[in-house]
GUDREN-443107 format. One line per field, with one value per residue (C-alpha): residue number from 1; residue in one letter; x, y, z. Coordinates in pm, whole numbers, plus 50000, padded with zeros to 5 digits. Example, Ala and Ser with C-alpha at 12.3 -4.5 7.8 and 13.67 -1.06 7.14 Angstrom:
<pts>
pos (1,2) $
code (A,S) $
x (51230,51367) $
y (49550,49894) $
z (50780,50714) $
</pts>
This chain:
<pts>
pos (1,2,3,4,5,6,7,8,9,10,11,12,13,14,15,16,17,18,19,20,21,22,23,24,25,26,27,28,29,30,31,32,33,34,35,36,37,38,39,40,41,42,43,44,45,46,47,48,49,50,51,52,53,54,55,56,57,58,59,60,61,62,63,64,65,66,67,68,69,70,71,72,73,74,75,76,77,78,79,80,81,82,83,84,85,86,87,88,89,90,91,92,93,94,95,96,97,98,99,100,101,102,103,104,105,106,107,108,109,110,111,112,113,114,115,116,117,118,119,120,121,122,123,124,125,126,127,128,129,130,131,132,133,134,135,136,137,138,139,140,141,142,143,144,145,146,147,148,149,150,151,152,153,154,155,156,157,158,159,160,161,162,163,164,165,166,167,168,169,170,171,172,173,174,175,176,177,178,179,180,181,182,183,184,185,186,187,188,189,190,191,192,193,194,195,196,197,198,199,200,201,202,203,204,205,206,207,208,209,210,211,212,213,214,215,216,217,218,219,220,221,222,223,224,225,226,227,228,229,230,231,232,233,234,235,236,237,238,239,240,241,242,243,244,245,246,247,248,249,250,251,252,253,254,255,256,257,258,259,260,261,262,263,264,265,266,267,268,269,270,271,272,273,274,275,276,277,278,279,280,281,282,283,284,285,286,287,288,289,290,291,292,293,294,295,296,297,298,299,300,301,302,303,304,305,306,307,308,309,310,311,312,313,314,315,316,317,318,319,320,321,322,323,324,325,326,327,328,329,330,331,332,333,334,335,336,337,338,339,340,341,342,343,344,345,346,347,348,349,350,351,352,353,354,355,356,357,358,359,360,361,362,363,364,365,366,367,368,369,370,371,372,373,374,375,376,377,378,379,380,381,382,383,384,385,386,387,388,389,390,391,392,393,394,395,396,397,398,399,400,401,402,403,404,405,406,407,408,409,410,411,412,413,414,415,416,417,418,419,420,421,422,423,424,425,426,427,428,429,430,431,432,433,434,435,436,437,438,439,440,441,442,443,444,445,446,447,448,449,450,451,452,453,454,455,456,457,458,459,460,461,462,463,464,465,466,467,468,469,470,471,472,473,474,475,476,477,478,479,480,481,482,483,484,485,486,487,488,489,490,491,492,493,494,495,496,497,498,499,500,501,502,503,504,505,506,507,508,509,510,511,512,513,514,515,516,517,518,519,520,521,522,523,524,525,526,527,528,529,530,531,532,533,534,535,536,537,538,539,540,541,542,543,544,545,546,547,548,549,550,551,552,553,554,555,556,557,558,559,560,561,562,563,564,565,566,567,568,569,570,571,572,573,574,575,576,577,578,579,580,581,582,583,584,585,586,587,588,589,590,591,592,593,594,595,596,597,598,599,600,601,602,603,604,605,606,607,608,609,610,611,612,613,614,615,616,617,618,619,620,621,622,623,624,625,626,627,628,629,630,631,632,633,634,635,636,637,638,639,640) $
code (X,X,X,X,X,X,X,X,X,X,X,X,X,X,X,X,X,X,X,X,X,X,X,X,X,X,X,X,X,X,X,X,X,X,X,X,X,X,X,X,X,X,X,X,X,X,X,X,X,X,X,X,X,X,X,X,X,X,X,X,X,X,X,X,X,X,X,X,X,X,X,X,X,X,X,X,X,X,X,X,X,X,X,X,X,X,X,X,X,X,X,X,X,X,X,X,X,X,X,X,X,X,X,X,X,X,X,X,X,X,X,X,X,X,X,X,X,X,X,X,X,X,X,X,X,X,X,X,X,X,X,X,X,X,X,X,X,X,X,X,X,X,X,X,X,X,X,X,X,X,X,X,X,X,X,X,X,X,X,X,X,X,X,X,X,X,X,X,X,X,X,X,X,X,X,X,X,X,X,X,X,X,X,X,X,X,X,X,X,X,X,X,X,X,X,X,X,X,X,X,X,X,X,X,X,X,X,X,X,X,X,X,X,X,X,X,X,X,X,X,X,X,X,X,X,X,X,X,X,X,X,X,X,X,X,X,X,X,X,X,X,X,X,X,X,X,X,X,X,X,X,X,X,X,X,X,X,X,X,X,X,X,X,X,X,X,X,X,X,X,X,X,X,X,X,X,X,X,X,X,X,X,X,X,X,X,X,X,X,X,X,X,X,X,X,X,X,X,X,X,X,X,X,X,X,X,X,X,X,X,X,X,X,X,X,X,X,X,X,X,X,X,X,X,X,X,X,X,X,X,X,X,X,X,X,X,X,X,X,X,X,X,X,X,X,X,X,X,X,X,X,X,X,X,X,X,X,X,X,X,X,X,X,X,X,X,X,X,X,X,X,X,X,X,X,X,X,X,X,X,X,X,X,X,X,X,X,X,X,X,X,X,X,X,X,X,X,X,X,X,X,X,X,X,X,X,X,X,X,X,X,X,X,X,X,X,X,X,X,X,X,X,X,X,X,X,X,X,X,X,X,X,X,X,X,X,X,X,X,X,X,X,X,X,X,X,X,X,X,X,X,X,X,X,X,X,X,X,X,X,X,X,X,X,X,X,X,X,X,X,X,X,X,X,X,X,X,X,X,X,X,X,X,X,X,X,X,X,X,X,X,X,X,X,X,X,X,X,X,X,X,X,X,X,X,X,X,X,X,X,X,X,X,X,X,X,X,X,X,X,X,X,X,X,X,X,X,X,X,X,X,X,X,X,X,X,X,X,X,X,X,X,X,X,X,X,X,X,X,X,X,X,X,X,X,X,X,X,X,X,X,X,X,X,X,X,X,X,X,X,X,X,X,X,X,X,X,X,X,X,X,X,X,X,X,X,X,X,X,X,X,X,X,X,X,X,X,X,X,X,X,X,X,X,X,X,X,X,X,X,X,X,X,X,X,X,X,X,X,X,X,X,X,X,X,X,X,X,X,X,X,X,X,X,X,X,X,X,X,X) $
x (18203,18491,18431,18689,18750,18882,18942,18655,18431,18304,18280,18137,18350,18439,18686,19018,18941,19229,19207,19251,18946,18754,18835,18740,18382,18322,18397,18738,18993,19368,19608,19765,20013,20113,19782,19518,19166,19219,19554,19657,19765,20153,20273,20526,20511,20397,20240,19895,20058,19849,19890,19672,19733,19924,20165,20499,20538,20311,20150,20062,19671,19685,19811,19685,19395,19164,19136,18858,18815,19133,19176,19287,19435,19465,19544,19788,20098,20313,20074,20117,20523,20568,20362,20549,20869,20783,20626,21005,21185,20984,20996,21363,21436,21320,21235,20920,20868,20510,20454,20679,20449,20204,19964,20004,19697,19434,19581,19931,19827,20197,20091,19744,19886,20127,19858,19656,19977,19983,20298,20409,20801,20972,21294,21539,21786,21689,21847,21938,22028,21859,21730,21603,21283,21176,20928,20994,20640,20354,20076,20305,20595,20768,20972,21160,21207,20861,20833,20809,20853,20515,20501,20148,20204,20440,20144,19896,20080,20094,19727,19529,19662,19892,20102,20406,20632,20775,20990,21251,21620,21895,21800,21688,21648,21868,21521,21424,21130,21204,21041,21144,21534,21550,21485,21338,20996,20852,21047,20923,20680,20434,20084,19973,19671,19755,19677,19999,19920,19556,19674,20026,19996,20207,20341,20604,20333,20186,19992,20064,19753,19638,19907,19834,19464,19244,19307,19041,18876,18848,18730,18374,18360,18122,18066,17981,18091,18346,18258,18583,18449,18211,18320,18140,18399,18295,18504,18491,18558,18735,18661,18664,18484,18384,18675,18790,19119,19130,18955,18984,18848,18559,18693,18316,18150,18062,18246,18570,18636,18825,19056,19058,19280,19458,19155,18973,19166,19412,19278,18995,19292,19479,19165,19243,19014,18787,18435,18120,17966,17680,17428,17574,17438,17600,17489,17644,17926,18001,17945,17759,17592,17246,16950,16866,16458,16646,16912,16646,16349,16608,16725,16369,16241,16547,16534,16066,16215,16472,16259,16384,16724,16791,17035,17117,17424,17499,17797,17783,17963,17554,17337,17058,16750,16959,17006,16641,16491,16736,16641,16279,16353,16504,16361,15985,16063,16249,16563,16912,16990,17274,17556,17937,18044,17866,17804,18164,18191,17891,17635,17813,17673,17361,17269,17410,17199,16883,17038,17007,16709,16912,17159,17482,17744,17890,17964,18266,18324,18363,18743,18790,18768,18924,19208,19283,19178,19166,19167,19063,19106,19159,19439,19230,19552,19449,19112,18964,19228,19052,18963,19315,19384,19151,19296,19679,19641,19495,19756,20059,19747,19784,19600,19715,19651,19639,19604,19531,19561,19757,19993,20185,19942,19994,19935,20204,20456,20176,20084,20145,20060,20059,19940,20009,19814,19807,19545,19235,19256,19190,18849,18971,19221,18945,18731,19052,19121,18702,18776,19065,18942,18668,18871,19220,19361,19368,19543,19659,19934,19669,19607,19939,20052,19696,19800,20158,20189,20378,20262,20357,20285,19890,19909,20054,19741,19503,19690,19604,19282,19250,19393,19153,18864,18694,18791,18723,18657,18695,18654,18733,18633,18902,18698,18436,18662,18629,18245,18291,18112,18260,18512,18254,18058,18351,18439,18076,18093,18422,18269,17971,18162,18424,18177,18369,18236,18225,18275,18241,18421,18249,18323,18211,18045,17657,17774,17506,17209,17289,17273,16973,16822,16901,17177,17464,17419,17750,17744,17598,17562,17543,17228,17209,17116,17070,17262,17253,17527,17553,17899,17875,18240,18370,18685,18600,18877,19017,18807,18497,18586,18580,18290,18076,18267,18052,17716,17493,17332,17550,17400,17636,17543,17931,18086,18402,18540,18675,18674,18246,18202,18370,18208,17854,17584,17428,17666,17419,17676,17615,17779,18039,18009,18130,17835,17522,17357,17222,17192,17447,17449,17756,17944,17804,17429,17439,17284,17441,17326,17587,17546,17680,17993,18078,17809,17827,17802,17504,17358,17511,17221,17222,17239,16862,16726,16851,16712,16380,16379,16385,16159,15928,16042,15949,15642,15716,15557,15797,15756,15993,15969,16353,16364,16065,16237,16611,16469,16262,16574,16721,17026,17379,17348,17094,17006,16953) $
y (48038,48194,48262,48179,48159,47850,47863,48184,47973,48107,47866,47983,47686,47656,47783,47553,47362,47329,47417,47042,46987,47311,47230,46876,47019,47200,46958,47060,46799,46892,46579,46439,46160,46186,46315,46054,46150,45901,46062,46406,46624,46598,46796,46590,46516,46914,46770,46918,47314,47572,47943,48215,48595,48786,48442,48485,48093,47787,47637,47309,47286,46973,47199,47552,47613,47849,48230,48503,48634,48407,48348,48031,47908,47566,47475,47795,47697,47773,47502,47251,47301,47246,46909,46782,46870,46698,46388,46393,46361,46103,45867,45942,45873,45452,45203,45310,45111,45109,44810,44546,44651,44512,44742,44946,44985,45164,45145,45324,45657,45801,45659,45796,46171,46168,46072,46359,46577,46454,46273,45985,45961,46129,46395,46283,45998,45754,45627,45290,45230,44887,44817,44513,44340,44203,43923,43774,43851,43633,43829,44149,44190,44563,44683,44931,45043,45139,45323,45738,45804,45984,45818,45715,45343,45510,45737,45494,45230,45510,45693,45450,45073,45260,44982,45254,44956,45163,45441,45592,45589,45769,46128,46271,46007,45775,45704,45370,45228,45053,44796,44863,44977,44791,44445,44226,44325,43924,43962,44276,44399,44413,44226,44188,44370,44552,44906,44989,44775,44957,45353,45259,45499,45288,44915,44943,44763,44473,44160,43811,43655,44023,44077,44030,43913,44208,44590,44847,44901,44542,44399,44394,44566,44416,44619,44415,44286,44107,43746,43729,43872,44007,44327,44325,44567,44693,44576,44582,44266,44263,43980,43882,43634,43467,43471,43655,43887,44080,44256,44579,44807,44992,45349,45443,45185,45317,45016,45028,45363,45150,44955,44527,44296,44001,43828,43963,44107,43811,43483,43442,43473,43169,42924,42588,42349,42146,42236,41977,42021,41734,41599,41299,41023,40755,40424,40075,40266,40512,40844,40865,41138,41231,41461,41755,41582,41251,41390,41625,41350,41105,41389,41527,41098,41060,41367,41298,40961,41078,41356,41372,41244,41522,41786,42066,42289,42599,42835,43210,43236,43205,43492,43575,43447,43111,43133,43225,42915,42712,42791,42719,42385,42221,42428,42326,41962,42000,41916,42001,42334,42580,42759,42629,42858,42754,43131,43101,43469,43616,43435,43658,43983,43888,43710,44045,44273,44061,44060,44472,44473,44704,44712,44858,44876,45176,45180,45130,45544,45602,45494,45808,46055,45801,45955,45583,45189,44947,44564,44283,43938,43976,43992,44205,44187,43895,43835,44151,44353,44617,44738,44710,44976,45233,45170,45177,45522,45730,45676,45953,46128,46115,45803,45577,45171,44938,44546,44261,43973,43640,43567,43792,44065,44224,44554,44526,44696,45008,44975,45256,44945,44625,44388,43992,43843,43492,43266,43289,43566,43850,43888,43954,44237,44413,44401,44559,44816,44918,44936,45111,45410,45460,45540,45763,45416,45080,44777,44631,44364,44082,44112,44160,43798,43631,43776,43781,44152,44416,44674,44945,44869,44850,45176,45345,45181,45294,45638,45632,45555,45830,46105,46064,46168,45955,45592,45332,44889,44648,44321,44018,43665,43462,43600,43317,43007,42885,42899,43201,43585,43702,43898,44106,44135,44291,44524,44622,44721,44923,45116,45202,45318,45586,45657,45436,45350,44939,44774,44345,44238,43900,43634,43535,43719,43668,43605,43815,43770,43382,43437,43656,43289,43128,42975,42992,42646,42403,42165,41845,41497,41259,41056,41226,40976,41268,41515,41819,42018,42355,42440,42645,42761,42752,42521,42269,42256,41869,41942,41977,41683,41473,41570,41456,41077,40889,41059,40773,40962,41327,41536,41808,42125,42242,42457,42217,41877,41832,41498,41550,41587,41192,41084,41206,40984,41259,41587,41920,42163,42524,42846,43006,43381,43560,43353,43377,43680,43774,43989,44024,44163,44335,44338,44778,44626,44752,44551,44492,44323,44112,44059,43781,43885,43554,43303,42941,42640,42452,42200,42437,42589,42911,42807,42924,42782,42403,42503,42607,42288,42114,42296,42199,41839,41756,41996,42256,42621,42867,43217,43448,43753,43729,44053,44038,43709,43906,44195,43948,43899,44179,44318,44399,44644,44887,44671,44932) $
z (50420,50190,49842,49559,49198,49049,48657,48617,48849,49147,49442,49799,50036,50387,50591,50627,50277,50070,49706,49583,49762,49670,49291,49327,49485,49192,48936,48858,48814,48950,48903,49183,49292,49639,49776,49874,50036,50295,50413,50574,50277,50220,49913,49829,49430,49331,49043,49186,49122,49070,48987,49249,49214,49419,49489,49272,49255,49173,49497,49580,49540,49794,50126,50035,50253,50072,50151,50077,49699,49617,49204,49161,48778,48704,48380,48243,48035,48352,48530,48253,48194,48520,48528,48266,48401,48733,48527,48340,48623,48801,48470,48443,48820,48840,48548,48453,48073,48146,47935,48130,48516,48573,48641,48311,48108,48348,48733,48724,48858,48723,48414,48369,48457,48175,47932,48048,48001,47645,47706,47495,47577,47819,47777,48003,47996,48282,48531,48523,48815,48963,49250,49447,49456,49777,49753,50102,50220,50180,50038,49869,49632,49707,49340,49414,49032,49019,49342,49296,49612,49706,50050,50053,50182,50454,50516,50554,50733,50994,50967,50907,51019,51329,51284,51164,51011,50665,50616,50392,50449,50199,50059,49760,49401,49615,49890,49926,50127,50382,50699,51038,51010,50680,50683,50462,50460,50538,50831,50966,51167,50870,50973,50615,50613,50222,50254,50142,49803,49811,49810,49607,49326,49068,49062,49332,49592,49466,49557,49451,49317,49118,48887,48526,48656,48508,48463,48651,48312,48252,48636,48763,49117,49394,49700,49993,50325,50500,50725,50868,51205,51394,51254,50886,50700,50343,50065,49731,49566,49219,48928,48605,48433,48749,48931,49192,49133,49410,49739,49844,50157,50072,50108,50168,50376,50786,50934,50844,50590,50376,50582,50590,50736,50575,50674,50459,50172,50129,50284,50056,49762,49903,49892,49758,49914,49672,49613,49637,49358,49338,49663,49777,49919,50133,49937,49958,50197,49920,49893,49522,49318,49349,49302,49525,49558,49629,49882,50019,50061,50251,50466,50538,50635,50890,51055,51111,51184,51451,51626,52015,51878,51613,51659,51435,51448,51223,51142,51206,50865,50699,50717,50930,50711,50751,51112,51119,50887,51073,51437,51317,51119,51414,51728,51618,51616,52007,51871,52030,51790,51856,51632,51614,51819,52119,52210,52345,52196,52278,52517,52835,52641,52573,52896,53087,52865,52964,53293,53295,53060,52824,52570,52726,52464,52265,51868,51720,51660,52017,51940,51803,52063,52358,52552,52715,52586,52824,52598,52844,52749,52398,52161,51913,51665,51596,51596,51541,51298,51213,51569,51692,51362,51510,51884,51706,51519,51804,52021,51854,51966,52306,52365,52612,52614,52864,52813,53071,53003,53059,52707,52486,52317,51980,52183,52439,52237,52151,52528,52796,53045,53026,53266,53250,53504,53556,53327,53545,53739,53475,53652,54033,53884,53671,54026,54216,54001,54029,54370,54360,54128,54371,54663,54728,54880,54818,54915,54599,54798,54777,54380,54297,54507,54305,53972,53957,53876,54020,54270,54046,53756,53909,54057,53701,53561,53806,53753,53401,53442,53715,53459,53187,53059,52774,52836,52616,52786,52503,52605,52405,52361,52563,52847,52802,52653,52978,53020,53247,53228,53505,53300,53091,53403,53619,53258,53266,53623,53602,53289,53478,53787,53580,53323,53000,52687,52668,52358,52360,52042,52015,51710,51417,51138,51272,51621,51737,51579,51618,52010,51937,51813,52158,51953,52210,52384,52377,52116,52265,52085,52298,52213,51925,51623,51357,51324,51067,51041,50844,50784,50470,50383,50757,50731,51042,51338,51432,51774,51581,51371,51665,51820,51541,51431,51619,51484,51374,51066,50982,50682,50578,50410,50320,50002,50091,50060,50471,50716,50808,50477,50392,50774,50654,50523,50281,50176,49981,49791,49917,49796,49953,50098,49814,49597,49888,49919,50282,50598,50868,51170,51314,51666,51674,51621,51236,50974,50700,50401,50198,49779,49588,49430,49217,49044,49237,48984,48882,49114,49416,49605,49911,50212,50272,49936,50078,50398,50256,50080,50408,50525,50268,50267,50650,50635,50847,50765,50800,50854,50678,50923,51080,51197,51449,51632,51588,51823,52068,52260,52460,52289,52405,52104,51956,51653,51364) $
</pts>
C-alpha cells in the first residue's frame, strides 16, 4: 500500500491505482470526459488535470498511477484555468447550443462540467463548420456536431462488445467518427447492441425512441433483468410516468457488467402489438368481455371436465413460481404439460447431467482467462449476444476461436478456424478431433470426405487445440433442433479428455429451471380436447400457430392480441415482463430475481396470480415451495 495526499487528505491506496481513482476513493470529485470506469484509462480530453509537486506541468489524474508520499492538488487556479480553457475549446470546436440537443438539461456530461466550472458562455468564436447526421441505422442517430471527440464509443465498441466497427479518420478538430472505413453506419458492421449510445458523453450518440422522452433527473430507474435469453443480463430500465423511455446495461450487475444486446436494450422499444386488456370469453362465436370469476370458473369446469384430454403448455419467458404452479396445476391432474420450447435447448444438458449424476458445466467468467474457444453448433451472435462479446474482446488478447458448424457464423470473421462441416455431421468431427488430441497420429481422410472439410484446415485446429492451455467448449442449441444429444455428448467428452471448461448456452430466459420441471417433452396435441396455453408476452411463431388450430377448447393466458389469441375459446390478460415480478434462473445456474419495472392496467393480472386462481378454481392445493422441486432434478449447473 502507497500513501498519498490528495487536496491535504491523506489516503493509504494500492499500488498501480491511478489518482482519478485514488481521489474518487476518498470522496474527491475530479471531472472527467473521456475517462469511463468501464474502459482502460485514455487521457485524451485533459480536463481531469491535476497539479503534484515536484512535476513542472499539470498531469492527467486519469493515467497517473500513484507513487509513495505523492501531493496531489486538485482544485488550484492553475487546475481550474486550465479546465476552462479545455471546456472553451471543446464548445468552440462543434455546435454545442446546449438547448437545441437533446440531451441538455441533466445528461450532457460536457455540459454538466462547464456548470461546475462556473461557465455560462464560452470565449471563443465557434466553428461553424457543419457536419452530417447519419440516421441510416435502425436503433441510433450518430451527430457529428455534438461529438467531442473523447473516443469512448470507439473504446467500447472495442473493450467491451469486441466487435471493433468505429474509428476516427482526419486529424486534429477535423476527426470524425467513423464505421468500418467510413460507411454509413446502417450499413456497417455495427450489430446494434448501443453501448456506444450508453458511455457517449454528450448527444453525438443517440437512440431513436429516448430523445426528448425524460432527462436523468426527471426518469425513474428500475434495476432488473433481461428475458431475452438464457443469459439474464442486468439492466436498468428507464421511465416516466409509466412508460418506458429507455434500457440500459446495468454497469453493476455479475452477469453481464453492463453490457446488453439489441435484444434487450432496443427490442422491447419497438413493441407495437396490442394489449388484451379484459377476460374474454368465446360466446355466440364471439370473443366478448367478461369477469376474471366468470372466465376463471368456465376455464376451471372444462379443464375437471377434460381430465385425460387436457394439455398445458407454458413459455420460458414466465418466471419460476409460474413454471412451478403450472407444472403442479396440470401434472396433478395427468395431463400432457411441457414448456414451448420443447426442451429443444436444454433437455440434452439435463438428461447428460443425470446421466453423470453431476452438474458438469463452468460459469460464464471462465471466458476470461481462455487462451482458445471452441463454439459448436451455435451462432452465439445471434442468439446469445452477450456471450459472443466476452468471446470477441479476449481475442487481441491472444485468444484464438474456432467454430464448427454447418452455415455462415457471426464468428467466422473473429475465427482463427473455422470449420463448415456438412448439416449433420457436426457430431462425428467433434468425436475425431477427441481422438485425434489423444494420440501423435490420426487418420483424419475419412472425416474430412463425411464432413466436407479440408485436411488442413483439421490438423491447424487440432494444432490449436494442442498448443493451449485453458480452453473454453460452448455448445449451442442447433445441436438438439433435430432431437439429437449426441453433439453435447461428444463436446462433453472432448472437454473431459483435454481438461476444457464446457459451457451449454441453452434458450430461453427460464430454460433451465423449466427442464428442471420435467418440462422439456415435444409439444403433443393430438387427442387433446383442452388445451391451456401460457404465452405471456412471447410473440407465437406461424409453426406454433398451427399446431394448436385444431384444439377443440384453447384458453390463452397472453399480454398480446396474436392468431391463438382470436382461435381461443376464453383469452385472461397477463402482464408483460417489464410489469411481472419473479425469479429466473440463468444458463451459469444463478438466480436471479426480476422486479416489475412498469404498472400493467387494471383487469391485467401476473401470470402466477391467474394461475393461482386456477388453482383455486379446480381445487387443487398448491404448495408454494419452488425451490425444493427446482433442485430435485440433477443439474447441468450448480444452482445458487
Amino acid at each position: 500500500m502507497l500513501n498519498i495526499t490528495i487536496d491535504g487528505k491523506q489516503i493509504e491506496i494500492a499500488e498501480g491505482t491511478t489518482v482519478l481513482i485514488a481521489a474518487r476513493a476518498a470522496g474527491i470529485e475530479i471531472p472527467t470526459l473521456c475517462d469511463h470506469p468501464q474502459l482502460t484509462p485514455y487521457g485524451g480530453c485533459r480536463l481531469c488535470l491535476v497539479e503534484v509537486d515536484g512535476m513542472r506541468t499539470l498531469q492527467p489524474s486519469c493515467t497517473l498511477p500513484v507513487m509513495d508520499n505523492m501531493v496531489v492538488r486538485t482544485d488550484t487556479e492553475k487546475t481550474r484555468d486550465a479546465r476552462k480553457f479545455i471546456l472553451n475549446m471543446l464548445f468552440s470546436e462543434r455546435n454545442h447550443f446546449c438547448p437545441y440537443c437533446q440531451v441538455s438539461g441533466g445528461d450532457c456530461e460536457l455540459q454538466n462540467a462547464a456548470y461546475h466550472e462556473g461557465m455560462t458562455h464560452w470565449l471563443l468564436q465557434p466553428n461553424w463548420k457543419p457536419y452530417p447526421v447519419d440516421a441510416s441505422h435502425p436503433y441510433l442517430i450518430l451527430e457529428h456536431n455534438r461529438c467531442i471527440l473523447c473516443r469512448r464509443c470507439v473504446r467500447a465498441c472495442g473493450e467491451l462488445v469486441g466487435n471493433f466497427t468505429l474509428g476516427f479518420e482526419d486529424r486534429g478538430a477535423n476527426s470524425t467518427l467513423v464505421a468500418d472505413l467510413g460507411i454509413p453506419l446502417g450499413e456497417s458492421s455495427c450489430i446494434g447492441c448501443g453501448t456506444c449510445v450508453q458511455v457517449c458523453p454528450t448527444g453525438a450518440l443517440i437512440e431513436r425512441w429516448s430523445a426528448y422522452q425524460g432527462r436523468e433527473t426527471e426518469v425513474e430507474h428500475h434495476k432488473t433483468i433481461c428475458v431475452g435469453c438464457s443469459l439474464g443480463c442486468g439492466i436498468d430500465v428507464l421511465t416516466r410516468d409509466n412508460r418506458l423511455t429507455r434500457i440500459e446495461g446495468d454497469w453493476d450487475a455479475p452477469v453481464n457488467s453492463g453490457v446488453i444486446c439489441e435484444v434487450g436494450r432496443f427490442h422491447p422499444m419497438g413493441e407495437d402489438r396490442e394489449r388484451i386488456l379484459t377476460p374474454l370469453v368465446r360466446k355466440n362465436g364471439s370473443l366478448k368481455a367478461a369477469t376474471w370469476d366468470e372466465a376463471l370458473t368456465i376455464v376451471a369446469e372444462q379443464f375437471k371436465g377434460k381430465k385425460g384430454k387436457a394439455s398445458g403448455f407454458i413459455s420460458t419467458r414466465l418466471p419460476i413460481e409460474a413454471l412451478d404452479i403450472f407444472h403442479q396445476i396440470f401434472k396433478g391432474l395427468g395431463a400432457n404439460v411441457t414448456s414451448l420450447e420443447e426442451g429443444m435447448a436444454t433437455k440434452s444438458s439435463s438428461q447428460l447431467a443425470e446421466e453423470i449424476k453431476s452438474p458438469y458445466e463452468a460459469r460464464m467468467d471462465s471466458l476470461t482467462k481462455a487462451d482458445c474457444v471452441f463454439v459448436l453448433g451455435e451462432d452465439i451472435t445471434k442468439d446469445h449476444q452477450v456471450i459472443s462479446f466476452f468471446v470477441k474482446r479476449i481475442i487481441p488478447n491472444g485468444c484464438k476461436v474456432i467454430t464448427l458448424d454447418s452455415a455462415a457464423n457471426g464468428l467466422d470473421n473473429f475465427a482463427a478456424i473455422s470449420l463448415k462441416a456438412k448439416e449433420g455431421t457436426e457430431t462425428e468431427v467433434v468425436n475425431t478431433l477427441t481422438t485425434a488430441l489423444k494420440t501423435d497420429k490420426a487418420d483424419l481422410s475419412d472425416i474430412s470426405k463425411l464432413a466436407c472439410i479440408n485436411t488442413d484446415m483439421l490438423k491447424t485446429a487440432i494444432q490449436i487445440l494442442k498448443s493451449s492451455k485453458k480452453i473454453m467448449v460452448i455448445c449451442g442449441q442447433t445441436k438438439v433442433k433435430k432431437g439429437s444429444s449426441g453433439l453435447l455428448k461428444a463436446a462433453y467428452g472432448m472437454a473431459k479428455q483435454i481438461g476444457a471448461a464446457l459451457i451449454d448456452v441453452k434458450g430461453g430466459a427460464n430454460s433451465l429451471a423449466a427442464s428442471q420441471y420435467h418440462l422439456d417433452e415435444p409439444i403433443n396435441v393430438e387427442g387433446t380436447e383442452f388445451c391451456f396455453l401460457a404465452l405471456g408476452d412471447e410473440r407465437p411463431s406461424q409453426q406454433l400457430i398451427k399446431k394448436f388450430e385444431k384444439v377443440t377448447f384453447l384458453v390463452v393466458q397472453s399480454s398480446y392480441v396474436s392468431p391463438l389469441t382470436a382461435n381461443a375459446q376464453v383469452v385472461l390478460p397477463v402482464q408483460t415482463w417489464l410489469e411481472q415480478e419473479g425469479t429466473y434462473l440463468n444458463s451459469e445456474g444463478r438466480l436471479q430475481k426480476a422486479t416489475s419495472a412498469l404498472q400493467s392496467a387494471d383487469g391485467v393480472r401476473s401470470s402466477l396470480d391467474v394461475l393461482t386462481g386456477l388453482a383455486e378454481k379446480s381445487g387443487i392445493k398448491i404448495n408454494t415451495n419452488w425451490k425444493t422441486r427446482l433442485t430435485e432434478r440433477v443439474s447441468p449447473v450448480t444452482i445458487e
